[in-house]
DSSP file (Angstrom, degrees, kcal/mol; ACC not computed):
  #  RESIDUE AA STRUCTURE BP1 BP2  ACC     N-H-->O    O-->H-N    N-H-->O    O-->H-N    TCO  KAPPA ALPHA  PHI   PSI    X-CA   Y-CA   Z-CA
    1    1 A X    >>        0   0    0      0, 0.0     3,-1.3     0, 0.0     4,-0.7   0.000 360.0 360.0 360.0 135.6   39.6  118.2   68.4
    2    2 A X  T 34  +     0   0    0      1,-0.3     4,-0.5     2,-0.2   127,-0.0   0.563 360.0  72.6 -38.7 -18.0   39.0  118.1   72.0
    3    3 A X  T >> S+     0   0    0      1,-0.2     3,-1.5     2,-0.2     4,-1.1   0.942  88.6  65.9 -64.1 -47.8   42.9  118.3   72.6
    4    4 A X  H <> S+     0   0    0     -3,-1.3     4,-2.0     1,-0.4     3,-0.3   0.784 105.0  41.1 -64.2 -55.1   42.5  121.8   71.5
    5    5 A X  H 3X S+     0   0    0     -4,-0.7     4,-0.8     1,-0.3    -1,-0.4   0.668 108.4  54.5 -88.7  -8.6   40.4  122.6   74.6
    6    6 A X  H <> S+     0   0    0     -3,-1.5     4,-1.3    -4,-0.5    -2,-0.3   0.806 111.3  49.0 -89.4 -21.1   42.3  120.8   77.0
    7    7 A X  H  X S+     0   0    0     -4,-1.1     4,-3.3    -3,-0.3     5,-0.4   0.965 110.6  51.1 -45.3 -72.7   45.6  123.0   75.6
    8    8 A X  H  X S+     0   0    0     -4,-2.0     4,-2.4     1,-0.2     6,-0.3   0.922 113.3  41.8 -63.4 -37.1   43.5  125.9   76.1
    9    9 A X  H  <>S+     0   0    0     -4,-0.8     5,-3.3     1,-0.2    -1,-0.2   0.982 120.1  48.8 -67.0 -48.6   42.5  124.7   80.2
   10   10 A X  H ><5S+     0   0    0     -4,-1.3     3,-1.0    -5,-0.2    -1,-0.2   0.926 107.4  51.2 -56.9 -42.3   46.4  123.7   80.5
   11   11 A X  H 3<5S+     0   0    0     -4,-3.3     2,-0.6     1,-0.3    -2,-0.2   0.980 119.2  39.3 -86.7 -50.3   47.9  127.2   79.0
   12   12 A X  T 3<5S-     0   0    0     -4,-2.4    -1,-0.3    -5,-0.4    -2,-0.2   0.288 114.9-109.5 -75.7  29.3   45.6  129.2   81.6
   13   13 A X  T < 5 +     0   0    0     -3,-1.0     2,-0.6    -2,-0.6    -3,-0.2   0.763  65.5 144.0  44.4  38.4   45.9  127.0   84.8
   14   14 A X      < -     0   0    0     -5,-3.3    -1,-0.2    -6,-0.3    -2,-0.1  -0.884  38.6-152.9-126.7 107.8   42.8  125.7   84.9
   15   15 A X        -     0   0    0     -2,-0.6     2,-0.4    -3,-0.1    -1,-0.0  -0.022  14.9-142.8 -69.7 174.9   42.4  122.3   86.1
   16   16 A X        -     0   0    0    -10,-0.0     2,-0.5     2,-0.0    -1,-0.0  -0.958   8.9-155.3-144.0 166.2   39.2  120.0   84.7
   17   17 A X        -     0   0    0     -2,-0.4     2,-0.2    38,-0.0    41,-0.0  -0.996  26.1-139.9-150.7  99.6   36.6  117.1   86.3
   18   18 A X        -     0   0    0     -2,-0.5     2,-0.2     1,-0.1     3,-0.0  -0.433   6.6-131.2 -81.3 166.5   35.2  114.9   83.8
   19   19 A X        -     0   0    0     -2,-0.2     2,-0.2     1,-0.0    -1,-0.1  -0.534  32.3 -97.2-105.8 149.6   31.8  113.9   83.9
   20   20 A X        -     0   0    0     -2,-0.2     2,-0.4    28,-0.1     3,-0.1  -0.710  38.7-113.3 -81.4 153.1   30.9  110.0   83.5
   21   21 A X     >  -     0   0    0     -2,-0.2     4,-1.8     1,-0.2    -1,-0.0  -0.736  26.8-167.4-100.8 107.1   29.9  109.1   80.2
   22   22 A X  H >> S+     0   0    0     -2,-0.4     4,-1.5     2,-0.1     3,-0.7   0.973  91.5  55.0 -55.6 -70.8   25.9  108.0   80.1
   23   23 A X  H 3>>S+     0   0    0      1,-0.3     4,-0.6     2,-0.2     5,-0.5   0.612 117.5  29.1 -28.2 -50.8   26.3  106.6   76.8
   24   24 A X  H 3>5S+     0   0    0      3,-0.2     4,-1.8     2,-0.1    -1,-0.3   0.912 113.1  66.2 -74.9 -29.9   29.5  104.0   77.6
   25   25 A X  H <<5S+     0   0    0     -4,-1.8    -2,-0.2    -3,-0.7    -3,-0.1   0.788 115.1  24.4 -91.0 -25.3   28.4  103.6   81.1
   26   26 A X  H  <5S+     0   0    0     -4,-1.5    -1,-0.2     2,-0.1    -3,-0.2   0.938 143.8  16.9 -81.5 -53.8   25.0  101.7   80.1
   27   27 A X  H  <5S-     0   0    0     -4,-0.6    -3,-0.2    -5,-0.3    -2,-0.2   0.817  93.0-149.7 -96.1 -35.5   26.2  100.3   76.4
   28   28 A X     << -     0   0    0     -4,-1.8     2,-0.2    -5,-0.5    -1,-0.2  -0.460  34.4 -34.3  69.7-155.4   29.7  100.5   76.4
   29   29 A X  S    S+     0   0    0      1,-0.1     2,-0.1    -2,-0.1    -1,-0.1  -0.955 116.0  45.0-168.4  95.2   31.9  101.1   73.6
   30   30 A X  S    S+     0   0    0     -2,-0.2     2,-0.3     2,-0.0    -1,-0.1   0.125  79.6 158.7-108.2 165.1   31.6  100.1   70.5
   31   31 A X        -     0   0    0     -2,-0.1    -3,-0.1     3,-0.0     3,-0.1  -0.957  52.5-109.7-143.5 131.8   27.8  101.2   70.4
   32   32 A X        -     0   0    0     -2,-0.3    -2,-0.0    -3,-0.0     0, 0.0   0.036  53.4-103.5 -49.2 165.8   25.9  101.8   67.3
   33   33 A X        -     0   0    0      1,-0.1     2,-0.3    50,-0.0     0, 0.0  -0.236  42.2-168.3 -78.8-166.8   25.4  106.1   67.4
   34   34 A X        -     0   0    0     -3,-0.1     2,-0.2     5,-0.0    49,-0.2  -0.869  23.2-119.3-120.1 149.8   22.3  107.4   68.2
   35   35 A X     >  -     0   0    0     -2,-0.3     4,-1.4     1,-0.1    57,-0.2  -0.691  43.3-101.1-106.3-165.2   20.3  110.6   68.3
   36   36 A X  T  4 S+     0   0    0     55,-2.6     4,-0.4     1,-0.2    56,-0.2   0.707 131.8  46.8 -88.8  -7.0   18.9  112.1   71.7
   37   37 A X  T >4 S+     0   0    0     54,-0.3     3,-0.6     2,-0.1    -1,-0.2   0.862 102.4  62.3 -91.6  -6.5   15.6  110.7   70.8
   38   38 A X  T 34 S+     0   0    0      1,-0.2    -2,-0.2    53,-0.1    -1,-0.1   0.916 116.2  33.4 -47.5 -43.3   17.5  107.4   70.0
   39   39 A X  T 3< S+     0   0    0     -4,-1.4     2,-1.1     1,-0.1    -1,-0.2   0.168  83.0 126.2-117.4  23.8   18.4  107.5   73.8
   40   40 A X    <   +     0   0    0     -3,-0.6     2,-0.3    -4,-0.4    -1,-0.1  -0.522  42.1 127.9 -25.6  34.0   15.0  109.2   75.0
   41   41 A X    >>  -     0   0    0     -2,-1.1     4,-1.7     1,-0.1     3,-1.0  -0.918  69.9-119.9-121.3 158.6   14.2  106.3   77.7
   42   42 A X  T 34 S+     0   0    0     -2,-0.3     5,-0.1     1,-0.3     4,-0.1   0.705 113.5  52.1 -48.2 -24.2   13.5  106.6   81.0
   43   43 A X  T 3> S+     0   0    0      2,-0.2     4,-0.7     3,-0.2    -1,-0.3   0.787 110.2  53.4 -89.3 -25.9   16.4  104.6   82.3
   44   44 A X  H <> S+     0   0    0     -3,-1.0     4,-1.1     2,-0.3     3,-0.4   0.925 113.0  45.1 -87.8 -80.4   18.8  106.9   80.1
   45   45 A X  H  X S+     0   0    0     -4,-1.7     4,-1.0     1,-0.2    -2,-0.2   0.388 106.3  50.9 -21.5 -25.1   17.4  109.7   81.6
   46   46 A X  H  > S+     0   0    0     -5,-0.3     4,-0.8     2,-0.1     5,-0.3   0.786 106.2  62.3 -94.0 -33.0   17.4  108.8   85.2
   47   47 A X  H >X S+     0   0    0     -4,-0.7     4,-4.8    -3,-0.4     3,-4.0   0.990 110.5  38.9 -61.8 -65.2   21.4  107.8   84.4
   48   48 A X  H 3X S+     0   0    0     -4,-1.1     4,-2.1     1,-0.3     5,-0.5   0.963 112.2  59.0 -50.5 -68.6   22.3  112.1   83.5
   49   49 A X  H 3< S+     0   0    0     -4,-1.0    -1,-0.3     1,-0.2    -2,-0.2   0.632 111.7  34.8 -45.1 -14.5   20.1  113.0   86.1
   50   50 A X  H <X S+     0   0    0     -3,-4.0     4,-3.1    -4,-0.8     3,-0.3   0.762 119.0  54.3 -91.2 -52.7   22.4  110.9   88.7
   51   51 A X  H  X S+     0   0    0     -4,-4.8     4,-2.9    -5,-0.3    -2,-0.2   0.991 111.9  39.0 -42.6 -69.6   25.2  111.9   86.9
   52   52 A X  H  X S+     0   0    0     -4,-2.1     4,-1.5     1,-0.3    -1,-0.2   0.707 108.6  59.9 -66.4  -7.9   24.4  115.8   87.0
   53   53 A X  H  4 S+     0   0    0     -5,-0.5     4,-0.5    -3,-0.3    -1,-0.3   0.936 108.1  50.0 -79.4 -53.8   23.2  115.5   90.8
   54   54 A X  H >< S+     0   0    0     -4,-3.1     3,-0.8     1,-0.3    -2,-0.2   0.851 116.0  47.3 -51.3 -43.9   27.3  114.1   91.1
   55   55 A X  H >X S+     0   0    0     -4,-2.9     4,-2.2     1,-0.3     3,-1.6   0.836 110.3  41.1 -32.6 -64.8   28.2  117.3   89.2
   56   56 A X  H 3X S+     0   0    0     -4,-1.5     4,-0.6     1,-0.4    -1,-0.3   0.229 115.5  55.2-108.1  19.9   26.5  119.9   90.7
   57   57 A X  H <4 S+     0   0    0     -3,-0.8    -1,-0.4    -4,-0.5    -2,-0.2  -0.235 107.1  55.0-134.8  21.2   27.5  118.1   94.6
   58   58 A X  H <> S+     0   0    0     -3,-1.6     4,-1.9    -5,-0.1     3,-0.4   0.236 112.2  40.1-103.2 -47.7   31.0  118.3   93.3
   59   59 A X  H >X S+     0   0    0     -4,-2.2     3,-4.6     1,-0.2     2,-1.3   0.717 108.2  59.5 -37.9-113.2   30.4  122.4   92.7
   60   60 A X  H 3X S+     0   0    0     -4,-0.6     4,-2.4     1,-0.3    -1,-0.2   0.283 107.2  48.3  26.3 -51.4   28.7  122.7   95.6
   61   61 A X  H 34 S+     0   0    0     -2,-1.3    -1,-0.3    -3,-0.4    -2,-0.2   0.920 113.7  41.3 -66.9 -60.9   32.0  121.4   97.2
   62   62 A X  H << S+     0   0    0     -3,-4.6     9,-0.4    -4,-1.9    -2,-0.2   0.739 114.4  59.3 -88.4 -24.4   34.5  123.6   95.5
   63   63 A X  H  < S+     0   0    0     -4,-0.7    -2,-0.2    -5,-0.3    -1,-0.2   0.920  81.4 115.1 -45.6 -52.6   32.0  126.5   96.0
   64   64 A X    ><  -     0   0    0     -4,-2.4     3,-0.5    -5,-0.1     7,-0.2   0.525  61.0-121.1 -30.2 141.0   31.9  126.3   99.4
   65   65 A X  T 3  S+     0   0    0      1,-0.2     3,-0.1     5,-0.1    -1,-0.1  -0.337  85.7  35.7 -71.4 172.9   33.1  128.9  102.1
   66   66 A X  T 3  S+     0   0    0      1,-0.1     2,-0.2     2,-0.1    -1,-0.2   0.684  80.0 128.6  70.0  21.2   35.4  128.7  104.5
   67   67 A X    <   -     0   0    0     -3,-0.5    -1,-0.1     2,-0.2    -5,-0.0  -0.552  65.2-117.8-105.7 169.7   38.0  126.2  102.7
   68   68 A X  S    S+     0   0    0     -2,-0.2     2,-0.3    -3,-0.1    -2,-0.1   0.404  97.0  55.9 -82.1 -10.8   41.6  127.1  102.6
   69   69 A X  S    S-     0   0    0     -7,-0.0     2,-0.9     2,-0.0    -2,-0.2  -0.969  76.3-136.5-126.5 133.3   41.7  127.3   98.9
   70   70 A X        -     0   0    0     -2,-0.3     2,-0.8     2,-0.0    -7,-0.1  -0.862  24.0-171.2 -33.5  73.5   39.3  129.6   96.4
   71   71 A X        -     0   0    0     -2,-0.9     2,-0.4    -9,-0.4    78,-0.0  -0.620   9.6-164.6-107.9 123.1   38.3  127.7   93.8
   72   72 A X        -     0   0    0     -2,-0.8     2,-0.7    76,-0.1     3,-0.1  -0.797   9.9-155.6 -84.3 133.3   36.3  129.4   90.4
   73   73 A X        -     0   0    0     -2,-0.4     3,-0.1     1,-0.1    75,-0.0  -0.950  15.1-177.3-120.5 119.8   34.8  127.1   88.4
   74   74 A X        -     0   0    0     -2,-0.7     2,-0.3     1,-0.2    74,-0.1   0.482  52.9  -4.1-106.7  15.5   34.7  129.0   85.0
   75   75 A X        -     0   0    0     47,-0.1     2,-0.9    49,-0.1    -1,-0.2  -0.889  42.9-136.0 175.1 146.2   32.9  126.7   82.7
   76   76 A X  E     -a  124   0A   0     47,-1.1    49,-2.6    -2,-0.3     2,-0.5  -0.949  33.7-155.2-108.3 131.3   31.2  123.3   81.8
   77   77 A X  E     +a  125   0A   0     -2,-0.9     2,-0.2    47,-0.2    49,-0.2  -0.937  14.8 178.1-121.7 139.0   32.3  122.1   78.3
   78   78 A X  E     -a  126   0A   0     47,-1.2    49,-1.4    -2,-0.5     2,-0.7  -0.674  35.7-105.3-123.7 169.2   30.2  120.0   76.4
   79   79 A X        -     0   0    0      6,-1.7     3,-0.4    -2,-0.2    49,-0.1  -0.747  33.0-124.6-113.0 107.7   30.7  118.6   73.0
   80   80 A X  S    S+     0   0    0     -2,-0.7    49,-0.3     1,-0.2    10,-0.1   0.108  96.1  20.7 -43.8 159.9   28.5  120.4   70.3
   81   81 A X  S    S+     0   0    0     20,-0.2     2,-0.5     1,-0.2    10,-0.3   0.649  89.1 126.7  61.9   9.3   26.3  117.4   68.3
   82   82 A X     >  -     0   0    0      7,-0.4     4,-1.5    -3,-0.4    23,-0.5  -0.847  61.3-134.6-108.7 142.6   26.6  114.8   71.0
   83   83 A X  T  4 S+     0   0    0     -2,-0.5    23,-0.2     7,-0.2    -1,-0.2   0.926 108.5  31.2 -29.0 -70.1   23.1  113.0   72.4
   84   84 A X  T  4 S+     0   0    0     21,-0.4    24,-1.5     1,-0.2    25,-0.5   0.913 132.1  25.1-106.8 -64.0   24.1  113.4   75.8
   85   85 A X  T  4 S+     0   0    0     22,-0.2    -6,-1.7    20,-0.2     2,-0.3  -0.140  71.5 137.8-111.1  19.5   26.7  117.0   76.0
   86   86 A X     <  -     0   0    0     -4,-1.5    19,-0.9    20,-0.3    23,-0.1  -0.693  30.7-177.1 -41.6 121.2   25.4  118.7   73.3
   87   87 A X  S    S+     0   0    0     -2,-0.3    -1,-0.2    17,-0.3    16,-0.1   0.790  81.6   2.0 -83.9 -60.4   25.2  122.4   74.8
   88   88 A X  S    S+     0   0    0     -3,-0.1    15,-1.4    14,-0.1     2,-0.3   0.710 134.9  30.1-121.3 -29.5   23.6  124.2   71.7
   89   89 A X  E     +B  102   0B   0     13,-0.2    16,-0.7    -4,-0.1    -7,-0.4  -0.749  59.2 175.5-111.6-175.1   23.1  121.6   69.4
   90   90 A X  E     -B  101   0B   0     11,-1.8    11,-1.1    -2,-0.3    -7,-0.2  -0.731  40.9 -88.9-179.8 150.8   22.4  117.7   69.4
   91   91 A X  E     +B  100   0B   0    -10,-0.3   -55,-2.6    -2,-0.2     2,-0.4  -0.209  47.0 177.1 -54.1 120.3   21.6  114.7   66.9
   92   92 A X  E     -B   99   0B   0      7,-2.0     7,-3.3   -57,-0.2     2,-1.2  -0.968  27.4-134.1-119.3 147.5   17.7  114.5   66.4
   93   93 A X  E     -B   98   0B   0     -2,-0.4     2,-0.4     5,-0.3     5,-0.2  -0.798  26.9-179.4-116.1 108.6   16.2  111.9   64.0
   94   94 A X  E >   -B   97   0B   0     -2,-1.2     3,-2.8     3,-0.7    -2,-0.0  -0.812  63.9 -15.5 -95.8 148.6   13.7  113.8   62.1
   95   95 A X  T 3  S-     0   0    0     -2,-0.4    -1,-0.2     1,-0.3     3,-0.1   0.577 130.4 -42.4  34.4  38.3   11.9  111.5   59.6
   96   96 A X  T 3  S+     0   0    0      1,-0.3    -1,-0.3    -3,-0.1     2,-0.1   0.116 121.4 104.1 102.3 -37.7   13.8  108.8   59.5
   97   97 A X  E <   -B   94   0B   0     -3,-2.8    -3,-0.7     1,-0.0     2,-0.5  -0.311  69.1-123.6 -89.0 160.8   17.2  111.0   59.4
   98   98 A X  E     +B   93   0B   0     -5,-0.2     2,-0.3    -3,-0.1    -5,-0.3  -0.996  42.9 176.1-104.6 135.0   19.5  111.7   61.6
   99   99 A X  E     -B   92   0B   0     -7,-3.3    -7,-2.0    -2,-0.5     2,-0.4  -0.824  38.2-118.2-123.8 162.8   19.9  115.7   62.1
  100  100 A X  E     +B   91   0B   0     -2,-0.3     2,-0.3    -9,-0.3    -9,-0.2  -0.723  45.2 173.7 -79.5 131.8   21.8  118.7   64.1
  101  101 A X  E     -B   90   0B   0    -11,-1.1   -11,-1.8    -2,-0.4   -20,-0.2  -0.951  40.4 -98.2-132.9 156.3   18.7  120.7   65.9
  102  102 A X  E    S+B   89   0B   0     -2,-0.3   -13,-0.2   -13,-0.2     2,-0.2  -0.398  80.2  77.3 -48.8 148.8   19.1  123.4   68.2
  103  103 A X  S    S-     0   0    0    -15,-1.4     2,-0.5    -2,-0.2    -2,-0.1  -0.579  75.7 -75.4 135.5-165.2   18.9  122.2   71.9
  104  104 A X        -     0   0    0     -2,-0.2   -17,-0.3     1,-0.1   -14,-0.2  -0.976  38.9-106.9-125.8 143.5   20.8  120.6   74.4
  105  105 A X        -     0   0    0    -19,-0.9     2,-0.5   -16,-0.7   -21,-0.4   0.452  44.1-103.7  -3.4 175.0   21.9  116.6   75.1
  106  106 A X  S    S+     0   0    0    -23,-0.2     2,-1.1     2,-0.2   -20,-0.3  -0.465 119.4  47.5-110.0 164.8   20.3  115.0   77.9
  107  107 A X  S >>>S+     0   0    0     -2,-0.5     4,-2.7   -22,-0.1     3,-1.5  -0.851 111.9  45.6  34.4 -76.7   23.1  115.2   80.1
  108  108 A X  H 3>5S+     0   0    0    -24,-1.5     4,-1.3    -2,-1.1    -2,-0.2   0.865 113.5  56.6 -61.6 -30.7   23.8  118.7   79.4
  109  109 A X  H 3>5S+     0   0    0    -25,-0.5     4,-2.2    -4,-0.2     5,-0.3   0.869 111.9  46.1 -57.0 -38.7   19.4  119.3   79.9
  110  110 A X  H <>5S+     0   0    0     -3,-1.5     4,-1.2     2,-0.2     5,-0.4   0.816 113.2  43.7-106.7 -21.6   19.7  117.8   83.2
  111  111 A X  H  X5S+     0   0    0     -4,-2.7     4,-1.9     2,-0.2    -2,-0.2   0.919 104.4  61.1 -76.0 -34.8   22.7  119.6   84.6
  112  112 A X  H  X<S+     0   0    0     -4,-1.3     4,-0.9    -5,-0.6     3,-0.3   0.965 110.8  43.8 -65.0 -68.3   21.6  122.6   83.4
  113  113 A X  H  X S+     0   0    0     -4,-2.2     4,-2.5     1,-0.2     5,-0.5   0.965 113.6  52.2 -23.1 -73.4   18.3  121.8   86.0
  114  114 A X  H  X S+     0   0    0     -4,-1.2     4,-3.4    -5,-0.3    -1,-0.2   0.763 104.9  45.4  -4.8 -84.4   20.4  120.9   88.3
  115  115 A X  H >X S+     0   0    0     -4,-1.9     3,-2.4    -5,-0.4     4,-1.1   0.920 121.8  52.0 -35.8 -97.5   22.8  124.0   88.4
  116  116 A X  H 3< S+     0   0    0     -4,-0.9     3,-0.3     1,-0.3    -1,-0.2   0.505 108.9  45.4  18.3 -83.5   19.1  125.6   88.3
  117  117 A X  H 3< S+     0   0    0     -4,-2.5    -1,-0.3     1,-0.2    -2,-0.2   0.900 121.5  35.4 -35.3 -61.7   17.9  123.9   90.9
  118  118 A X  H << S-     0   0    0     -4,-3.4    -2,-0.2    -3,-2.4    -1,-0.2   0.437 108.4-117.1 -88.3   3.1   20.8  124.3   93.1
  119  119 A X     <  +     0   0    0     -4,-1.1     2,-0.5    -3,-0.3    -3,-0.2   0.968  56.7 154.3  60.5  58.2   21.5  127.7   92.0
  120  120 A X        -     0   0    0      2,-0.1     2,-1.0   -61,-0.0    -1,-0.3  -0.975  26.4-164.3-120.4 115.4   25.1  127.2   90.4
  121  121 A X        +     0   0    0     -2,-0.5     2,-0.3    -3,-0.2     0, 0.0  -0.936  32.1 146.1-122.5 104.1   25.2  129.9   87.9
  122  122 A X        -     0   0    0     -2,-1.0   -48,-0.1   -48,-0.0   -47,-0.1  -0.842  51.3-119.4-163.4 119.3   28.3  128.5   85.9
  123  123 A X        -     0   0    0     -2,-0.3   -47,-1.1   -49,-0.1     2,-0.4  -0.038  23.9-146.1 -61.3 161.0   28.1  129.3   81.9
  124  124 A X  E     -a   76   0A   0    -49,-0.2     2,-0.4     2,-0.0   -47,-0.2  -0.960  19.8-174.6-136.1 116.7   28.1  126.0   79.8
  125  125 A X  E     -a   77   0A   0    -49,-2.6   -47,-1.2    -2,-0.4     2,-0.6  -0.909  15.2-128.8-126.3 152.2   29.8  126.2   76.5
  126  126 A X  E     -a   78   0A   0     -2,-0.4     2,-0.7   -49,-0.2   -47,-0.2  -0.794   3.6-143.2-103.5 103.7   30.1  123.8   73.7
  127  127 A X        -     0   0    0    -49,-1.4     7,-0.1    -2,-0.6  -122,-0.1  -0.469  18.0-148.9 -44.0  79.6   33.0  122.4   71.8
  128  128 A X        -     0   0    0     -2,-0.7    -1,-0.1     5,-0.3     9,-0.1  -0.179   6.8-152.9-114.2 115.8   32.4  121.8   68.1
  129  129 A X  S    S+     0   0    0    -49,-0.3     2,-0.4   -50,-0.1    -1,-0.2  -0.015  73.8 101.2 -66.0  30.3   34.3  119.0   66.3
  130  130 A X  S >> S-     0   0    0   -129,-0.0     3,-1.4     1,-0.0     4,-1.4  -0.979  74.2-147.2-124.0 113.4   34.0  120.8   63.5
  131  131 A X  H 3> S+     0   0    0     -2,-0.4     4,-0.7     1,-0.3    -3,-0.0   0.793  98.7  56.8 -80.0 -19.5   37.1  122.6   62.7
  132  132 A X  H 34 S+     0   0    0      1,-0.2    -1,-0.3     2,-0.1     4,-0.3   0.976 119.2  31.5 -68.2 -43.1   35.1  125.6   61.2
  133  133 A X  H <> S+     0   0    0     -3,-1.4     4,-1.1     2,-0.1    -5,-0.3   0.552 101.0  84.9 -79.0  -1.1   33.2  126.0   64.4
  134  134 A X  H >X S+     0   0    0     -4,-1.4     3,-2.6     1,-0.2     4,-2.3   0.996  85.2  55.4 -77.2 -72.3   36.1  124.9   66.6
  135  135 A X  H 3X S+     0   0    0     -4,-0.7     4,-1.9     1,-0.2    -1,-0.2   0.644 107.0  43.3  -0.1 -63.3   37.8  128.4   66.8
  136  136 A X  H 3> S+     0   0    0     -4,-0.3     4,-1.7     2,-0.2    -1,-0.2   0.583 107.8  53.6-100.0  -6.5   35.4  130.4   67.9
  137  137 A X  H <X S+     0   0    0     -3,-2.6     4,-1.0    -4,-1.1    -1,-0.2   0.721 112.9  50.0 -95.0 -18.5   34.1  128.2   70.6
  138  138 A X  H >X S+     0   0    0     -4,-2.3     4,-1.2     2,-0.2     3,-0.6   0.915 109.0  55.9 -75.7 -34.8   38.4  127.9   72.1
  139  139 A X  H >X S+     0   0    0     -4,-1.9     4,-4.9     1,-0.2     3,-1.9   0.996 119.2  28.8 -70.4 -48.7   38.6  131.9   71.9
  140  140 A X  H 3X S+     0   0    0     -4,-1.7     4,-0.6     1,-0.4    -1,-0.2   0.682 114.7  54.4 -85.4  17.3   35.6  132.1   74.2
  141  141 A X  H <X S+     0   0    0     -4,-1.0     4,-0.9    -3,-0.6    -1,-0.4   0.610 113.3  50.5-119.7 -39.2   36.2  128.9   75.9
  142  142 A X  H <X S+     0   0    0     -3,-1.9     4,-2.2    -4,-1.2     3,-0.3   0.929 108.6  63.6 -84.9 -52.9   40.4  131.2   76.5
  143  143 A X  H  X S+     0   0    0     -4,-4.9     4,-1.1     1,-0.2    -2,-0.2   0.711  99.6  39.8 -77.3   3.6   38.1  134.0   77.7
  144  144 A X  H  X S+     0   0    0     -4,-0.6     4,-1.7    -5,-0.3    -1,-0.2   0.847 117.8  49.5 -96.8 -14.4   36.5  132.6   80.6
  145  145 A X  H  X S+     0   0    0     -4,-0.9     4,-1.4    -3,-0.3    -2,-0.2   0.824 107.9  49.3 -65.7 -29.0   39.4  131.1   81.8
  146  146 A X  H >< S+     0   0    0     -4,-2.2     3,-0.6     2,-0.2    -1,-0.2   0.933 121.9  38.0 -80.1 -51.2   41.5  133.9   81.4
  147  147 A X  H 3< S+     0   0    0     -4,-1.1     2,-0.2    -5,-0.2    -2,-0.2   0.951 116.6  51.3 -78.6 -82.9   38.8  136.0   83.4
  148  148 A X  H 3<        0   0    0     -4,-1.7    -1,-0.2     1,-0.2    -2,-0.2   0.466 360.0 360.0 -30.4 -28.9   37.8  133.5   85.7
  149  149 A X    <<        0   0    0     -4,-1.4    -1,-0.2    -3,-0.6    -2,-0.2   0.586 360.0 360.0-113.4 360.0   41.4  132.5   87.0
């Protein structure tokens, strides 16, 4: 569960800046699922990219020199499987199916340019609902916080 990682952000001192939600903020909520080619449109795309432009001009920010304050920004969390903030997987419709592939959401694709772009070298790890994978993505999810802060 996602609680899990927000425990983990809480027990090291490490505050967090959510990201807007492509996916409710054009369809709202409820909206049938998707895969990422379900939500493959231009207009969909142009949304993350605006989104990750807000992101990485919120870095930028807390990066900066010459502030009063130090701030590390030790990690982007995504949520493994999602269209949009998949980090190492995401939903693909193969045939007719819906499936897990390797790659990353369209959100998490276009920050990752971004960052790129703007030269924000900040790891992106993914968070797996899935209680089997959930573990091992909180240990390393404790160790960059731990290092980072």
């Amino acid at each position: 569960m996602l609680q899990d990682a927000v425990e983990v952000l809480l027990r090291n001192g490490v505050g967090a800046v959510q990201m807007e939600c492509p996916e409710f903020s054009l369809y709202g909520n409820p909206r049938p699922p998707r895969s990422k080619d379900g939500y493959d449109t231009p207009e969909f795309r142009q949304r993350c990219r605006g989104i990750a432009e807000h992101a990485c001009d919120l870095m930028d920010r807390y990066l900066a020199k010459g502030s009063d304050f130090e701030v590390t920004i030790v990690a982007v969390v995504g949520v493994e499987n999602s269209p949009s903030c998949g980090v190492s997987r995401a939903p693909r419709t193969v045939e007719g199916e819906t499936v897990s592939r390797q790659g990353r959401g369209h959100l998490m694709d276009a920050l990752e340019a971004e960052m790129r772009r703007r030269v924000i070298d900040v790891p992106m790890i993914g968070v797996s609902l899935n209680p089997k994978e959930r573990e091992d993505c909180l240990r390393r999810l404790e160790t960059l916080c731990s290092e980072g802060v």
